[in-house]
C-alpha positions in Angstrom: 22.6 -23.5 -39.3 19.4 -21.8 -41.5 19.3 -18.7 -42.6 16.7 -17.8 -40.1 19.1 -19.0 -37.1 21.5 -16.9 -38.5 19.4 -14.1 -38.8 18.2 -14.3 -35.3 21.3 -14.8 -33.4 22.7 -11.4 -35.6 19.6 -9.4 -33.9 20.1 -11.1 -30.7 23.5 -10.6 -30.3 23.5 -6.6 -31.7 20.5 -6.2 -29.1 22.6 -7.6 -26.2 25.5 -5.6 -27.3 23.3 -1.9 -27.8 21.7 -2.8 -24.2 25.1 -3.3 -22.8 26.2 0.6 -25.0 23.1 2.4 -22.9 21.4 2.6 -26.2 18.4 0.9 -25.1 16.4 1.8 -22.6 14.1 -0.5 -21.0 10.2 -0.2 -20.7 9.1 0.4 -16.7 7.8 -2.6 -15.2 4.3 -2.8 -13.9 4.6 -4.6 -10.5 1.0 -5.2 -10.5 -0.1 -8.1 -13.4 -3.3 -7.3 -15.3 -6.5 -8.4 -13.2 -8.6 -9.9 -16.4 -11.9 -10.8 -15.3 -14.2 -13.2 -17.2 -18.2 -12.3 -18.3 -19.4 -13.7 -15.3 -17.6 -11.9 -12.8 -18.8 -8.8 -14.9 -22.0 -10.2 -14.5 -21.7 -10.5 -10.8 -20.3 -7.1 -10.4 -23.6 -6.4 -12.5 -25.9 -7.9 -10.2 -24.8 -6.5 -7.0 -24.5 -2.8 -8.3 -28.2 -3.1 -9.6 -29.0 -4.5 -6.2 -27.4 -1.6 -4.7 -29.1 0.5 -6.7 -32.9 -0.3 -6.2 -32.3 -0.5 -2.5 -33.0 3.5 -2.8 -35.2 3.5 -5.6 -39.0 4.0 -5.4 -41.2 1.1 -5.5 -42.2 0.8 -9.1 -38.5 1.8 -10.4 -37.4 -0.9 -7.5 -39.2 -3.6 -9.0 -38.1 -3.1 -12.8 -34.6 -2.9 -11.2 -35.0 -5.8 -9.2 -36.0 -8.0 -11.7 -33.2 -7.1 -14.5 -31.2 -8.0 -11.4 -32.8 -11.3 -11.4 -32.5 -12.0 -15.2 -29.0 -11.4 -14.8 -28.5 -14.0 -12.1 -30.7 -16.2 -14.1 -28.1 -15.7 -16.7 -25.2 -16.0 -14.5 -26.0 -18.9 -13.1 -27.4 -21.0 -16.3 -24.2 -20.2 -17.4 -22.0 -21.5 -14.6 -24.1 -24.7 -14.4 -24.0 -25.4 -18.3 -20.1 -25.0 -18.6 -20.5 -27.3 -15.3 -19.4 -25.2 -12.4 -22.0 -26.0 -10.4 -19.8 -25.6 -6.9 -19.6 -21.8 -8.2 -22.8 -21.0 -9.5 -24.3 -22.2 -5.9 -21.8 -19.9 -4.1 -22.3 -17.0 -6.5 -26.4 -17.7 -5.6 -24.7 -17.5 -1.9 -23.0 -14.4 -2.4 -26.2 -12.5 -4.1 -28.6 -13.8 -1.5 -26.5 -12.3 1.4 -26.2 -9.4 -0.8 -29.7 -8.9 -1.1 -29.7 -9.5 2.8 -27.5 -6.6 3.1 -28.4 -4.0 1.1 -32.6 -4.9 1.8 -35.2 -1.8 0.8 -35.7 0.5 3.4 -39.6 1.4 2.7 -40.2 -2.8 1.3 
């Protein structure tokens, strides 16, 4: 046995027998896992807040919104295709059309 496997089973077993003492006290549990999201579903998020967002705006504040929203989609979507997701980047396109359905300028 090394002097590392020695060491390790020492620290082990004094662990095991301090937990079984009460002298440690274990960290709470999250019962949720982390949600870690990758660039492009920021990037979504991105796009439909700024869509959102010029749907109230005036016209000339509209249109500068609406077209960073565009340039992000542009983005978005070269992206998806040039890692070659190509099944997503058509239903993100899905998802921002129907959300540029929804969410249409009142006084367009």
């Amino acid at each position: 046995m090394s002097i590392f496997s020695t060491l390790a089973e020492a620290k082990i077993l004094d662990w095991i027998r301090r937990k079984k003492a009460g002298e440690i006290i274990e960290p709470e549990t999250t019962t949720e896992p982390l949600k870690i999201k990758s660039i492009e579903g920021y990037l979504l998020e991105d796009i439909k807040a700024l869509i959102e967002q010029a749907e109230n705006e005036p016209l000339e504040k509209r249109k500068i919104t609406e077209q960073k929203a565009r340039n992000l989609e542009i983005q978005l979507l070269t992206s998806l295709e040039k890692e070659g997701f190509n099944l997503v980047a058509r239903m993100n396109e899905e998802q921002i059309r129907e959300h540029r359905r929804k969410h249409k300028p009142k006084n367009a």
